[in-house]
PDB file as gemmi writes it, atoms N, CA and C in Angstrom:
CRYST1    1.000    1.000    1.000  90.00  90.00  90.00 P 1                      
ATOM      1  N   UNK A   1     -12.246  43.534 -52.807  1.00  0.00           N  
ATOM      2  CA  UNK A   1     -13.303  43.244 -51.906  1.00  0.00           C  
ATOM      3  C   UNK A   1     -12.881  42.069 -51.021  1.00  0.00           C  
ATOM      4  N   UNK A   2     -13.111  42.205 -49.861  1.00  0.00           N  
ATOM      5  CA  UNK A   2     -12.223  41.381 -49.044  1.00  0.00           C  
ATOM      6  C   UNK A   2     -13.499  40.499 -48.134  1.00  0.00           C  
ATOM      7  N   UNK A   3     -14.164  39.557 -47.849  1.00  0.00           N  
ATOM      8  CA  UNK A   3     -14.720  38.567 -47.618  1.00  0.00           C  
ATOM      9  C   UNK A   3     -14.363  38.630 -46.053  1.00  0.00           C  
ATOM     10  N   UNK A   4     -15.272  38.848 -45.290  1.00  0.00           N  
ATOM     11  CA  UNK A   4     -14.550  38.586 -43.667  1.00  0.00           C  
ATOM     12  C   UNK A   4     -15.873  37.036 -43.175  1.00  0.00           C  
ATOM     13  N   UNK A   5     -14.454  36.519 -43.003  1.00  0.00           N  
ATOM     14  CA  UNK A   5     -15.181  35.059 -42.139  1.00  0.00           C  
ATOM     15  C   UNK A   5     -15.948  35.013 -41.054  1.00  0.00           C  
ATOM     16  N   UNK A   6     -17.123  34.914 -40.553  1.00  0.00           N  
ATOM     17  CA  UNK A   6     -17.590  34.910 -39.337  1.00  0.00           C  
ATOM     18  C   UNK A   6     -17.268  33.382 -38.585  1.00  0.00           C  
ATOM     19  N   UNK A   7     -16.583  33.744 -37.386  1.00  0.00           N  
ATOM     20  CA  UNK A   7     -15.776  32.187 -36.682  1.00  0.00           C  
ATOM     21  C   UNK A   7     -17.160  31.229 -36.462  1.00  0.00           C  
ATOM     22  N   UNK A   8     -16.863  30.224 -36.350  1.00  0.00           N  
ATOM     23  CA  UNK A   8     -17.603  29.291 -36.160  1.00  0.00           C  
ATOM     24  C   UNK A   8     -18.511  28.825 -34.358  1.00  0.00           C  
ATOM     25  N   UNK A   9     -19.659  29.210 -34.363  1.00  0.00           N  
ATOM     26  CA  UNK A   9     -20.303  28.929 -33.423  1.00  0.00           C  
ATOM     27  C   UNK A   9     -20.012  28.045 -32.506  1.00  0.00           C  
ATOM     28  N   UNK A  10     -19.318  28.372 -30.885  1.00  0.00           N  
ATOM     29  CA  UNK A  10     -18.933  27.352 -30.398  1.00  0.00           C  
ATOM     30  C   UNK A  10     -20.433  26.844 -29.155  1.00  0.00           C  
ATOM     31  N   UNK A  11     -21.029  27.769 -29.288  1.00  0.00           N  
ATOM     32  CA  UNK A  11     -22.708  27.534 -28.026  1.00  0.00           C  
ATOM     33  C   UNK A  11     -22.872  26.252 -28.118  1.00  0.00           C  
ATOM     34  N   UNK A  12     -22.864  25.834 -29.175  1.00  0.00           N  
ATOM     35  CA  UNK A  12     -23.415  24.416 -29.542  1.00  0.00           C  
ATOM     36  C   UNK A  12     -23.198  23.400 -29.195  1.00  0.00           C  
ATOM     37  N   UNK A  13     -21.942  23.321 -29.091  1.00  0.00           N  
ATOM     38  CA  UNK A  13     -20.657  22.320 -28.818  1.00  0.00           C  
ATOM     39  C   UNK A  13     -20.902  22.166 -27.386  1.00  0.00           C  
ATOM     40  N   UNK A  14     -20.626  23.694 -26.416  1.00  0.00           N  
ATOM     41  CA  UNK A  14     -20.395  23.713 -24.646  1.00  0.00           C  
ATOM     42  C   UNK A  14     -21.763  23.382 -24.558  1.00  0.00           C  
ATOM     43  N   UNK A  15     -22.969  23.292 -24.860  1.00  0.00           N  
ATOM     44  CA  UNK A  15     -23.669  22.855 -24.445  1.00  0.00           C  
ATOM     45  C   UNK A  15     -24.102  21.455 -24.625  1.00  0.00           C  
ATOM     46  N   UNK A  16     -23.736  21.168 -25.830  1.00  0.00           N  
ATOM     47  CA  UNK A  16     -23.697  19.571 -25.668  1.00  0.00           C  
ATOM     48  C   UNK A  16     -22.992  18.785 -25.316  1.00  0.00           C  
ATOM     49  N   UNK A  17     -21.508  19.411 -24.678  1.00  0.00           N  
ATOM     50  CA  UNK A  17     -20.984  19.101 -23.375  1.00  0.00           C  
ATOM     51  C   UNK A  17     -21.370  18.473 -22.289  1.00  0.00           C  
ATOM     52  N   UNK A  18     -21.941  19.742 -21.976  1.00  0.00           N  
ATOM     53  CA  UNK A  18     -22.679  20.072 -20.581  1.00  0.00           C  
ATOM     54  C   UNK A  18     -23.656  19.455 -20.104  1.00  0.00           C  
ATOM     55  N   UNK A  19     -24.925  18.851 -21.653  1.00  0.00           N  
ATOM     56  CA  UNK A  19     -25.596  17.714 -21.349  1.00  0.00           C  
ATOM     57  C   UNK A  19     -25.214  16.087 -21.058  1.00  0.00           C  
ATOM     58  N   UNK A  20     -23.848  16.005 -21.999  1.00  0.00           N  
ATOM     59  CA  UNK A  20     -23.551  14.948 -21.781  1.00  0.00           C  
ATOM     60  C   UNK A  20     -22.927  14.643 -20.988  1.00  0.00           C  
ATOM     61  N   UNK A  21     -22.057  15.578 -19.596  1.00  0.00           N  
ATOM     62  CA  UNK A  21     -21.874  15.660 -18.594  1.00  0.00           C  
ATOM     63  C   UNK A  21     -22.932  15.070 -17.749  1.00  0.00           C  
ATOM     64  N   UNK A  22     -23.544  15.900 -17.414  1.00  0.00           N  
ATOM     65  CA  UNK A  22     -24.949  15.816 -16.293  1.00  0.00           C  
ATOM     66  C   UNK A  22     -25.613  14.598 -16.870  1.00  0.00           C  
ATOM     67  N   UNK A  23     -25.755  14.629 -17.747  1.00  0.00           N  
ATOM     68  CA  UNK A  23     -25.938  12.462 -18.439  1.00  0.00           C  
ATOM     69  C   UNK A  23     -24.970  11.704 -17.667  1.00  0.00           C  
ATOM     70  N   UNK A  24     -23.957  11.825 -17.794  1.00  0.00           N  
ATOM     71  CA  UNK A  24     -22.886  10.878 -17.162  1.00  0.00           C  
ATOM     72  C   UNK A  24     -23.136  10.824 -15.778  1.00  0.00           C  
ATOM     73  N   UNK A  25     -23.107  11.529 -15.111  1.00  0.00           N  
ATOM     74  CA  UNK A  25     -23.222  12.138 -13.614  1.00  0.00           C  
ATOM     75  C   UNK A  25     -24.428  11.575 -13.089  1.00  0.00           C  
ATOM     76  N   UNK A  26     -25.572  11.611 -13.610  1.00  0.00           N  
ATOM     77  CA  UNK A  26     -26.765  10.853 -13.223  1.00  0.00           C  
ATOM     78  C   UNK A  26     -26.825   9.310 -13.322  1.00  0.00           C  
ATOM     79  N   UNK A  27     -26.491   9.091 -14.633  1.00  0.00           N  
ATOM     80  CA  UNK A  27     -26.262   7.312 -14.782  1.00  0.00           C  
ATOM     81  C   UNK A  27     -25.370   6.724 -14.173  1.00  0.00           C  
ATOM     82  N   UNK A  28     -24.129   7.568 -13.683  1.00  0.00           N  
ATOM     83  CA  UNK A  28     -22.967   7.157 -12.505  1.00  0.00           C  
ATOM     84  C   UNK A  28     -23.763   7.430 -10.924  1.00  0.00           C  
ATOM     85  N   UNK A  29     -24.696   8.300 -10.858  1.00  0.00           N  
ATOM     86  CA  UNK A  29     -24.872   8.512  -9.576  1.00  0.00           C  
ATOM     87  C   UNK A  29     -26.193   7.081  -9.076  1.00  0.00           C  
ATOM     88  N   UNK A  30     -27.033   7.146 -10.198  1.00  0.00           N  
ATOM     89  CA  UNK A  30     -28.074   6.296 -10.258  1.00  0.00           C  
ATOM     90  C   UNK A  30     -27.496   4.573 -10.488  1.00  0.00           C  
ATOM     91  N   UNK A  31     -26.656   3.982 -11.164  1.00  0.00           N  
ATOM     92  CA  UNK A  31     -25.943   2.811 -11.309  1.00  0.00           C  
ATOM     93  C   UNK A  31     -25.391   2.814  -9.273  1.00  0.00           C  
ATOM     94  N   UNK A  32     -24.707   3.876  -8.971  1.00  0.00           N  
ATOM     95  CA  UNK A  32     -24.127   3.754  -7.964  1.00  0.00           C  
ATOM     96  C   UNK A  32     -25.240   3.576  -6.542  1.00  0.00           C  
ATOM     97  N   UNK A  33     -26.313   4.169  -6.483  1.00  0.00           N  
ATOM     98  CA  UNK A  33     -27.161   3.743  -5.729  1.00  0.00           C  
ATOM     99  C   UNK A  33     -28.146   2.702  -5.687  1.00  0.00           C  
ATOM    100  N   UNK A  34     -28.134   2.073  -6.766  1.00  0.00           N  
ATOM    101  CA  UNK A  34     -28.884   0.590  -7.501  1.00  0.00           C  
ATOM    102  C   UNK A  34     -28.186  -0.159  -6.990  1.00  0.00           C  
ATOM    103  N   UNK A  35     -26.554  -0.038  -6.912  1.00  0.00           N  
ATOM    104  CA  UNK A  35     -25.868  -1.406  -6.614  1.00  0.00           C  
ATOM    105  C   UNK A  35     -25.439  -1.721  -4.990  1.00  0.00           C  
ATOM    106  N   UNK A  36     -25.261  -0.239  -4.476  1.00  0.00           N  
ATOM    107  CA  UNK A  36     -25.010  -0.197  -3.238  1.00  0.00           C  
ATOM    108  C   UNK A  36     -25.895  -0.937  -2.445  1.00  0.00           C  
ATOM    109  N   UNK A  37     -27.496  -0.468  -2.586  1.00  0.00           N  
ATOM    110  CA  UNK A  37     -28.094  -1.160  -1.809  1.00  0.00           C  
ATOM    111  C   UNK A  37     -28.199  -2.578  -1.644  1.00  0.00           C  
ATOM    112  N   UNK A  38     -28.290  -3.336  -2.800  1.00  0.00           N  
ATOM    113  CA  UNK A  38     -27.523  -4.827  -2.789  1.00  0.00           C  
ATOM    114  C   UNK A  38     -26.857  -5.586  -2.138  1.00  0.00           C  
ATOM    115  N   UNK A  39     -25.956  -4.928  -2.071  1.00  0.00           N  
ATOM    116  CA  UNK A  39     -24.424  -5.228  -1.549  1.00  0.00           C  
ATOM    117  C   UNK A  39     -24.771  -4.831   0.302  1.00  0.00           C  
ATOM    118  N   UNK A  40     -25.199  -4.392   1.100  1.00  0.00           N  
ATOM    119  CA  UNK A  40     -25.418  -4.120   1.782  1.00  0.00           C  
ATOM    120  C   UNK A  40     -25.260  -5.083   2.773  1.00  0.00           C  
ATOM    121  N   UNK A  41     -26.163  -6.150   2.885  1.00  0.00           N  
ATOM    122  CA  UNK A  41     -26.032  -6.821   3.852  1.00  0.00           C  
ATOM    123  C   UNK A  41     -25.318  -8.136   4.172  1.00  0.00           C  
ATOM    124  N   UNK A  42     -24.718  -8.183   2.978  1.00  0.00           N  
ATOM    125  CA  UNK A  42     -23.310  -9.096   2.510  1.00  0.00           C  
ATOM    126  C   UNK A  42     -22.539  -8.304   3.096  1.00  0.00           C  
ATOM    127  N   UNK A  43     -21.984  -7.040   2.554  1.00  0.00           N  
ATOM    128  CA  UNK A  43     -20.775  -6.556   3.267  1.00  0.00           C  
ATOM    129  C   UNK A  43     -21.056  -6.684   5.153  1.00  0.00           C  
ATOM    130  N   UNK A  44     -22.310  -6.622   5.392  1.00  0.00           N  
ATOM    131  CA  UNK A  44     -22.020  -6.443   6.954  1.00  0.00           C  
ATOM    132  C   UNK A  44     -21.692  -7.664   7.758  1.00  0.00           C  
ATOM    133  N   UNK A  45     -22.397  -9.111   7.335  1.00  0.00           N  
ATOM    134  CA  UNK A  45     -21.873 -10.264   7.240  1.00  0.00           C  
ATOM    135  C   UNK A  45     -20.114 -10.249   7.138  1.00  0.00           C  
ATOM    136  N   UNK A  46     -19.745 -10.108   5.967  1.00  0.00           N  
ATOM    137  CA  UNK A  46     -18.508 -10.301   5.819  1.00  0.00           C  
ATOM    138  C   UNK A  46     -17.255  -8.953   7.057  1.00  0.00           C  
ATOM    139  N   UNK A  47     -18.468  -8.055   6.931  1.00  0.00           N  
ATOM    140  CA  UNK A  47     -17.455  -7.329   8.416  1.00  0.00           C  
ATOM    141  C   UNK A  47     -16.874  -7.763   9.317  1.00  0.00           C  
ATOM    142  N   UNK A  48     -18.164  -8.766   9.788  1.00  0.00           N  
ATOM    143  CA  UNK A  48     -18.012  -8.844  11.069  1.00  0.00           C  
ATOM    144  C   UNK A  48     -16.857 -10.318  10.760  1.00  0.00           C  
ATOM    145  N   UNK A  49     -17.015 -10.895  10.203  1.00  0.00           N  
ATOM    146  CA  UNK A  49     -16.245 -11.913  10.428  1.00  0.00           C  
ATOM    147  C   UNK A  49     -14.647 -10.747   9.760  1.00  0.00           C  
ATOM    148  N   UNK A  50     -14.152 -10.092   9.108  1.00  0.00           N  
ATOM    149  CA  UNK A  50     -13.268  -9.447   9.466  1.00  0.00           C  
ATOM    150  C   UNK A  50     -12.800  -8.988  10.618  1.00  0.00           C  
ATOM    151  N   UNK A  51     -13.490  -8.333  11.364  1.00  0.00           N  
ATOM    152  CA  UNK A  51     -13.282  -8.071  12.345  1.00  0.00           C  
ATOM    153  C   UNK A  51     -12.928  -9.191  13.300  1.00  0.00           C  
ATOM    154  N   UNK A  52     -13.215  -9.900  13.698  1.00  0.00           N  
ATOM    155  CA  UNK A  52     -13.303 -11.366  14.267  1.00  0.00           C  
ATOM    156  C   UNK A  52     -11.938 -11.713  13.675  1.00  0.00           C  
ATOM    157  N   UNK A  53     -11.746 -12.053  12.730  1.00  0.00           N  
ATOM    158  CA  UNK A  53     -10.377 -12.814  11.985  1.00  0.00           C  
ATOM    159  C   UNK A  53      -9.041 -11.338  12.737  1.00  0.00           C  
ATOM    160  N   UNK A  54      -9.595 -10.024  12.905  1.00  0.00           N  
ATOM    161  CA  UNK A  54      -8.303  -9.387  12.892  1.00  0.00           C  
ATOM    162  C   UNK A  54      -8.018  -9.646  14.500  1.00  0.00           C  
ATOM    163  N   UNK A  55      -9.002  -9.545  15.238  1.00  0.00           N  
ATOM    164  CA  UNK A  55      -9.560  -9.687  16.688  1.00  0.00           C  
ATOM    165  C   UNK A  55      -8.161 -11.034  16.988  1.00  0.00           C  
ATOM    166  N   UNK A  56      -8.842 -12.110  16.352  1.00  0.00           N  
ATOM    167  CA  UNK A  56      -7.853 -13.360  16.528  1.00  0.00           C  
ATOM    168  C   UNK A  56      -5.989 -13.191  15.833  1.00  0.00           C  
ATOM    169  N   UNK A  57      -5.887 -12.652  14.995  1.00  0.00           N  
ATOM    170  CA  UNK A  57      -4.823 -12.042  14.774  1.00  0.00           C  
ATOM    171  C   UNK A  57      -4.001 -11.256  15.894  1.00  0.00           C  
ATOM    172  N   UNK A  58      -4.373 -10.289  16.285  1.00  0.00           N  
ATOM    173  CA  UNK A  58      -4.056  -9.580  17.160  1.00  0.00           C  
ATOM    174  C   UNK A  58      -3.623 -10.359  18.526  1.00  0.00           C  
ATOM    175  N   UNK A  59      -4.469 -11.345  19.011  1.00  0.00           N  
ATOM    176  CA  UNK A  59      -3.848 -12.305  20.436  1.00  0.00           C  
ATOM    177  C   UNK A  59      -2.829 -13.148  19.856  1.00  0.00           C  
ATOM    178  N   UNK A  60      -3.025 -13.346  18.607  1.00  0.00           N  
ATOM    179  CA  UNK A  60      -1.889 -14.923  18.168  1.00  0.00           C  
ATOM    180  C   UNK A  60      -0.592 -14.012  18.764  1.00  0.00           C  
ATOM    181  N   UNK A  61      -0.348 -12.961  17.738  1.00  0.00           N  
ATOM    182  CA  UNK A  61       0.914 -11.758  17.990  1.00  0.00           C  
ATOM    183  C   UNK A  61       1.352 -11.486  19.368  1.00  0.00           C  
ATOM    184  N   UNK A  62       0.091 -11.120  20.149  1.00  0.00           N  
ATOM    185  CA  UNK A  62       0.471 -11.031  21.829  1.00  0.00           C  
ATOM    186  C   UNK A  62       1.121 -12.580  22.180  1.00  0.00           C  
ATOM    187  N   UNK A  63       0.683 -13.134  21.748  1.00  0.00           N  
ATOM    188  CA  UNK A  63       0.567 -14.699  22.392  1.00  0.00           C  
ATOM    189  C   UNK A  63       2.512 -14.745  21.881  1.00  0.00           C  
ATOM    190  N   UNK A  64       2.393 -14.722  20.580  1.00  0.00           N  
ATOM    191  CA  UNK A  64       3.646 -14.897  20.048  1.00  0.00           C  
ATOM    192  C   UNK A  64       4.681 -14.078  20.427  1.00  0.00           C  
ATOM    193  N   UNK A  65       4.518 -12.488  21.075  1.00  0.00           N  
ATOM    194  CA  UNK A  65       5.418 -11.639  21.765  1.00  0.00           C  
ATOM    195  C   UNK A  65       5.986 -11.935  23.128  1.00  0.00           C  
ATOM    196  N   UNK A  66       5.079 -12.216  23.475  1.00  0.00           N  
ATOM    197  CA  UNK A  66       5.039 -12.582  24.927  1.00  0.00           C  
ATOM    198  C   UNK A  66       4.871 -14.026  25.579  1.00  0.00           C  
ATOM    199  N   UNK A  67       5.404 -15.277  25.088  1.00  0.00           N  
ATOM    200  CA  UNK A  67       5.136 -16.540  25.604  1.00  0.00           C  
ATOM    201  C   UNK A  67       6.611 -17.103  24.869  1.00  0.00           C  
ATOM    202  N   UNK A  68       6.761 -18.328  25.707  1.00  0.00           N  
ATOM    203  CA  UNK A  68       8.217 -18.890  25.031  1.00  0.00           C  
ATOM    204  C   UNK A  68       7.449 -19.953  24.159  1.00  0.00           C  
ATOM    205  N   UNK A  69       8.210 -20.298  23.074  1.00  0.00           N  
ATOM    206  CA  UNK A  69       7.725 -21.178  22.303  1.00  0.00           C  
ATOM    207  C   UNK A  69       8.772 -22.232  21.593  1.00  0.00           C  
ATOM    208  N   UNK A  70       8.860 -23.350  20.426  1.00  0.00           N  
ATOM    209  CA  UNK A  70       9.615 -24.147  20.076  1.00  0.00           C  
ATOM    210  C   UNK A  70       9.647 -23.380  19.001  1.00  0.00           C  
ATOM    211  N   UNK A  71      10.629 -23.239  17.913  1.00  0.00           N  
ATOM    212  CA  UNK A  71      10.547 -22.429  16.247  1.00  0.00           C  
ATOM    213  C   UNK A  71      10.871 -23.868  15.988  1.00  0.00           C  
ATOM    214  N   UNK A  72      11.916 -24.296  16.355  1.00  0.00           N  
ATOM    215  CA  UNK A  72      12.318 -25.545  15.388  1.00  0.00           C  
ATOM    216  C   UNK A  72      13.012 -26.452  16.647  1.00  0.00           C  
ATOM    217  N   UNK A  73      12.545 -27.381  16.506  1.00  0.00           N  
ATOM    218  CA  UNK A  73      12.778 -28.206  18.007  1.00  0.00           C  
ATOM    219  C   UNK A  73      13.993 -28.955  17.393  1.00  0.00           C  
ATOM    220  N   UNK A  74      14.095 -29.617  16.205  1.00  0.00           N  
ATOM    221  CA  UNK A  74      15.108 -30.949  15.819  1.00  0.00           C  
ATOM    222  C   UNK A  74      16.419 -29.548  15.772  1.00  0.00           C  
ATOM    223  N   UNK A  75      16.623 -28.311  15.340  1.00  0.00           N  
ATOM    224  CA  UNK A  75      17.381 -27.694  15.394  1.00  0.00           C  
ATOM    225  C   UNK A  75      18.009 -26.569  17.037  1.00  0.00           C  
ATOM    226  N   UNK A  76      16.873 -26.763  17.559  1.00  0.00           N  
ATOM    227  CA  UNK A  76      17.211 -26.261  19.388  1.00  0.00           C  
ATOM    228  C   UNK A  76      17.034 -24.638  18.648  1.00  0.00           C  
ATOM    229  N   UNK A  77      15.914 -24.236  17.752  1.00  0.00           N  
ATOM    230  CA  UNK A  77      15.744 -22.619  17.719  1.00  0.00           C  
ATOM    231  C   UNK A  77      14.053 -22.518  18.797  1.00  0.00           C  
ATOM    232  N   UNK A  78      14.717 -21.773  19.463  1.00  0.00           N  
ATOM    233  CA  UNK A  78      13.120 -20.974  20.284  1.00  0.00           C  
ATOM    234  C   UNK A  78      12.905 -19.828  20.098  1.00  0.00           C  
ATOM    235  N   UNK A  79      11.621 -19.583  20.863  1.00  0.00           N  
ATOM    236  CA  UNK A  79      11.369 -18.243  20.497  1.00  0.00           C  
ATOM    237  C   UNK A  79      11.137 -17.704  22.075  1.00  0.00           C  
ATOM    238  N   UNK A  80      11.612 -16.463  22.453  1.00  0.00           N  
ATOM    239  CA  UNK A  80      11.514 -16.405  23.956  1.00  0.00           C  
ATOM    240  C   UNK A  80      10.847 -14.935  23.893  1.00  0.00           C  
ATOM    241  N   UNK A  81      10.234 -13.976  24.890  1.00  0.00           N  
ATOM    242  CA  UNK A  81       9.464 -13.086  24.916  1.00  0.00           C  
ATOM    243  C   UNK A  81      10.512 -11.835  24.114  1.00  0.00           C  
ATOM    244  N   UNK A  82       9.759 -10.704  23.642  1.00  0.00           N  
ATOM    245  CA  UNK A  82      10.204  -9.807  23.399  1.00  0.00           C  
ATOM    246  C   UNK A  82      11.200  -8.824  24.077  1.00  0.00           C  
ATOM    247  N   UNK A  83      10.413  -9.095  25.351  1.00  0.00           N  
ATOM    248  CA  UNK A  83      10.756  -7.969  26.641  1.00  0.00           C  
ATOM    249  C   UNK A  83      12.576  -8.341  26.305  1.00  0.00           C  
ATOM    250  N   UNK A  84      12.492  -9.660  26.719  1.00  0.00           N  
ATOM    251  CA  UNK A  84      13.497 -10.868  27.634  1.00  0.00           C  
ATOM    252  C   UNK A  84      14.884 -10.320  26.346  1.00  0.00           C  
ATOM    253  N   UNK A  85      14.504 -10.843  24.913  1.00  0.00           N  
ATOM    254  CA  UNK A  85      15.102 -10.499  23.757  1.00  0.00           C  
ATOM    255  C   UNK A  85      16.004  -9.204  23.643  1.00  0.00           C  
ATOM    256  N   UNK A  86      14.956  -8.262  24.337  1.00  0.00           N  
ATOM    257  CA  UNK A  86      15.837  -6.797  23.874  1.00  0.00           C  
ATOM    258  C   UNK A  86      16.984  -6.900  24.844  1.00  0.00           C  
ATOM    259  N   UNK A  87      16.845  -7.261  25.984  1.00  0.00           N  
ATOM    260  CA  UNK A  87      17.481  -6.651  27.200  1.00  0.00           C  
ATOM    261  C   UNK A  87      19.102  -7.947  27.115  1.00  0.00           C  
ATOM    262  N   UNK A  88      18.855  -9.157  26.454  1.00  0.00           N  
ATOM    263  CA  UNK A  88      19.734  -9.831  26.173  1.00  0.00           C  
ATOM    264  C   UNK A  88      20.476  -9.397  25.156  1.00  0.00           C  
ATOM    265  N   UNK A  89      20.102  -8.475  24.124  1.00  0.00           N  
ATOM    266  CA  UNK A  89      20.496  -8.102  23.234  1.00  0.00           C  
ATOM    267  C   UNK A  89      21.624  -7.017  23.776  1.00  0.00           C  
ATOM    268  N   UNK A  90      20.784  -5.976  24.364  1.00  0.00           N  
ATOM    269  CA  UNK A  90      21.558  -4.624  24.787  1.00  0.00           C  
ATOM    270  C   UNK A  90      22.802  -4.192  24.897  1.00  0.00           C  
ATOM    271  N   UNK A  91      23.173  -5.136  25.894  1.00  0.00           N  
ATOM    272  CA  UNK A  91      25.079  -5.530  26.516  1.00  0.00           C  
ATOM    273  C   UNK A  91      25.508  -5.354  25.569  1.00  0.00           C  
ATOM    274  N   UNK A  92      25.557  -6.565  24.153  1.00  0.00           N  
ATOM    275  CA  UNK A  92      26.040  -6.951  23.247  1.00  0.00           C  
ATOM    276  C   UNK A  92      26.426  -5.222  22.597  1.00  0.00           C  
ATOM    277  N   UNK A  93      25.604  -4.551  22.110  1.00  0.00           N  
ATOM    278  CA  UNK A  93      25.192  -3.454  21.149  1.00  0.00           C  
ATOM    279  C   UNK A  93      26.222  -2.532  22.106  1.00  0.00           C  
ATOM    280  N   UNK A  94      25.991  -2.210  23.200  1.00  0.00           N  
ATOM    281  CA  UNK A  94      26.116  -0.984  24.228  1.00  0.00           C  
ATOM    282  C   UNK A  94      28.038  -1.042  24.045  1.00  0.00           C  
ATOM    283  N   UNK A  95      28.461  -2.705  24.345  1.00  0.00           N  
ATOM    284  CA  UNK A  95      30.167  -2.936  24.405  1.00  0.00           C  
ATOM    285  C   UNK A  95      30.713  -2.438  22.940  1.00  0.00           C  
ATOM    286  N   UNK A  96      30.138  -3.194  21.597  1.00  0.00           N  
ATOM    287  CA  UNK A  96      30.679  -2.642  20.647  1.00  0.00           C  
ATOM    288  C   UNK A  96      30.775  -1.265  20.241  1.00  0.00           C  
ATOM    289  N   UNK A  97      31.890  -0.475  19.718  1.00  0.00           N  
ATOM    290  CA  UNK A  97      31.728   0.933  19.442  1.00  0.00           C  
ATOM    291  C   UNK A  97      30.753   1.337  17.902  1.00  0.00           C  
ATOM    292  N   UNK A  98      30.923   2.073  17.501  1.00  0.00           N  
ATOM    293  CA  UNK A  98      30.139   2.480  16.291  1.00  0.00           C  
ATOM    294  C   UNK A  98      31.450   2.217  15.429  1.00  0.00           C  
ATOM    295  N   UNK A  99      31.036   2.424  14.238  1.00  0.00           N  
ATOM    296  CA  UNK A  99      31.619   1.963  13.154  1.00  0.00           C  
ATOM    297  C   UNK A  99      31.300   3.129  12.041  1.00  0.00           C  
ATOM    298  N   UNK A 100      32.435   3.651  11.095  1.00  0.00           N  
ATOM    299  CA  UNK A 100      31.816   4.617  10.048  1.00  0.00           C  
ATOM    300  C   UNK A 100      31.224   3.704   9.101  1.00  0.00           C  
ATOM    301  N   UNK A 101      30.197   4.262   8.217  1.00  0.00           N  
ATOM    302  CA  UNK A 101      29.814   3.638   7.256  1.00  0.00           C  
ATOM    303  C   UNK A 101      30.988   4.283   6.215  1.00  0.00           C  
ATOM    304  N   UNK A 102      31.578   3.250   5.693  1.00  0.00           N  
ATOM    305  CA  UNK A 102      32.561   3.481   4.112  1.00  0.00           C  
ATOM    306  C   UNK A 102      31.795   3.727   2.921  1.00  0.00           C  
ATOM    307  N   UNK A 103      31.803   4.311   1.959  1.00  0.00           N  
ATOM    308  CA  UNK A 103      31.277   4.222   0.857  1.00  0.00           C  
ATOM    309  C   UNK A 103      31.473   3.204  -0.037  1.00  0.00           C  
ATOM    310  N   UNK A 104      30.413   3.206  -0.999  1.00  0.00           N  
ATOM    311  CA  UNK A 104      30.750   1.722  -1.647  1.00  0.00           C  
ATOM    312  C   UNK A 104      32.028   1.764  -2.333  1.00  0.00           C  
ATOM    313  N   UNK A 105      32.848   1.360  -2.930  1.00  0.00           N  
ATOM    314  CA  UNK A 105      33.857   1.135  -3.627  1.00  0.00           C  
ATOM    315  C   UNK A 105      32.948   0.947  -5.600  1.00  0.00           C  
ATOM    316  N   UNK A 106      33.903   2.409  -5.921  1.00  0.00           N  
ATOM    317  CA  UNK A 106      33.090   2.452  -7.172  1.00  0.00           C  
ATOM    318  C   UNK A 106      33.856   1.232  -8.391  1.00  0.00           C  
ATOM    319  N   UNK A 107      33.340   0.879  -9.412  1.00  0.00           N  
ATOM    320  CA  UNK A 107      34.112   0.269 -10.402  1.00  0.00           C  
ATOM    321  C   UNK A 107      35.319   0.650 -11.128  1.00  0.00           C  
ATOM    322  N   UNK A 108      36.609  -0.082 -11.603  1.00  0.00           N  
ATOM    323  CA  UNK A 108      37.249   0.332 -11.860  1.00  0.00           C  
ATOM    324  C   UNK A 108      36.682   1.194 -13.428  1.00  0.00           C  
ATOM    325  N   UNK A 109      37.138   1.742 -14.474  1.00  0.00           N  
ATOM    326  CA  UNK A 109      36.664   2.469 -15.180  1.00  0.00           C  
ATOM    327  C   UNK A 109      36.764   1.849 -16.609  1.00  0.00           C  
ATOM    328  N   UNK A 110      35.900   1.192 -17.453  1.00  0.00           N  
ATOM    329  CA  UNK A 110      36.415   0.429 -18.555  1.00  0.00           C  
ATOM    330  C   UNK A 110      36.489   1.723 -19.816  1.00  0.00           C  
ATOM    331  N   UNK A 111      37.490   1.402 -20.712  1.00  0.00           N  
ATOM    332  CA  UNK A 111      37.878   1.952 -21.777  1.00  0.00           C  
ATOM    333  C   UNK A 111      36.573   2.004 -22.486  1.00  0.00           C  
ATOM    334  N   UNK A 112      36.283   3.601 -23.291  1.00  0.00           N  
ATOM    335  CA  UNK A 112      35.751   3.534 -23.964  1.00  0.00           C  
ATOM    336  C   UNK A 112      35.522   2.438 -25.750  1.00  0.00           C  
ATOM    337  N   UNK A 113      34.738   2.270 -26.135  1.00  0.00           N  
ATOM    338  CA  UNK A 113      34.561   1.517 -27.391  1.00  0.00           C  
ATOM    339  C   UNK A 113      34.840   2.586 -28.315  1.00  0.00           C  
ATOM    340  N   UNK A 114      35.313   2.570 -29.052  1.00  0.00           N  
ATOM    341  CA  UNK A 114      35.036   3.461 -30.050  1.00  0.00           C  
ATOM    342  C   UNK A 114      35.067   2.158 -31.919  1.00  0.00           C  
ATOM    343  N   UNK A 115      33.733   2.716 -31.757  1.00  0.00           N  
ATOM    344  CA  UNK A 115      32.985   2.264 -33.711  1.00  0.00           C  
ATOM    345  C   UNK A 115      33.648   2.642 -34.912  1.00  0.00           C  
ATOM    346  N   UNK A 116      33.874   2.315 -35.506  1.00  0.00           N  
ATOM    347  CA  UNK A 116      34.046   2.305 -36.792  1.00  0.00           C  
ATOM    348  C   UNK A 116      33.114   3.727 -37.986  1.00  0.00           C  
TER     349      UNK A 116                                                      
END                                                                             
């Protein structure tokens, strides 16, 4: 007489899944709209002065691309416009030829150890 096992009920389980899903999902969705509103009019405060700080960023850079300046005066380094930079540069680049790149030079090969 041979005994046949009936498998074990899994309904039970996927559904208490499924609740504790949609639990999660609500207390994440509900935590997430509790805090947002909060935060609201701080972040717009702090925007704007972002914006403002990148605003001033942005002219220093123009200012600094485009204007001559001192880098280091006791050493005679300046800083002269971008434009001015490339075009002094050019000659230089245009006379020299290209060059291959060599590969690195690998290590010579050390003797294996061999243990005991």
């Amino acid at each position: 007489m041979s005994a046949t096992r009936k498998p074990p009920a899994l309904w039970p389980f996927f559904l208490l899944g499924m609740v504790l899903l949609l639990l999660f999902w609500g207390v994440n969705f509900w935590l997430t709209k509790w805090t947002s509103g909060n935060a609201e009019p701080e972040e717009a405060a702090r925007a704007v002065v972002r914006i403002k700080n990148l605003a001033d960023l942005h002219a220093d850079n123009a200012r600094k691309l485009d204007d001559y300046a001192w880098v280091d005066r006791t050493n005679g380094s300046v800083q002269i416009p971008i434009k001015q930079a490339m075009q002094s540069v050019l000659p230089g680049l245009n006379a020299s030829r290209p060059r291959p790149a060599y590969p690195i030079a690998t290590p010579a090969a050390t003797p294996a150890l061999i243990g005991p």
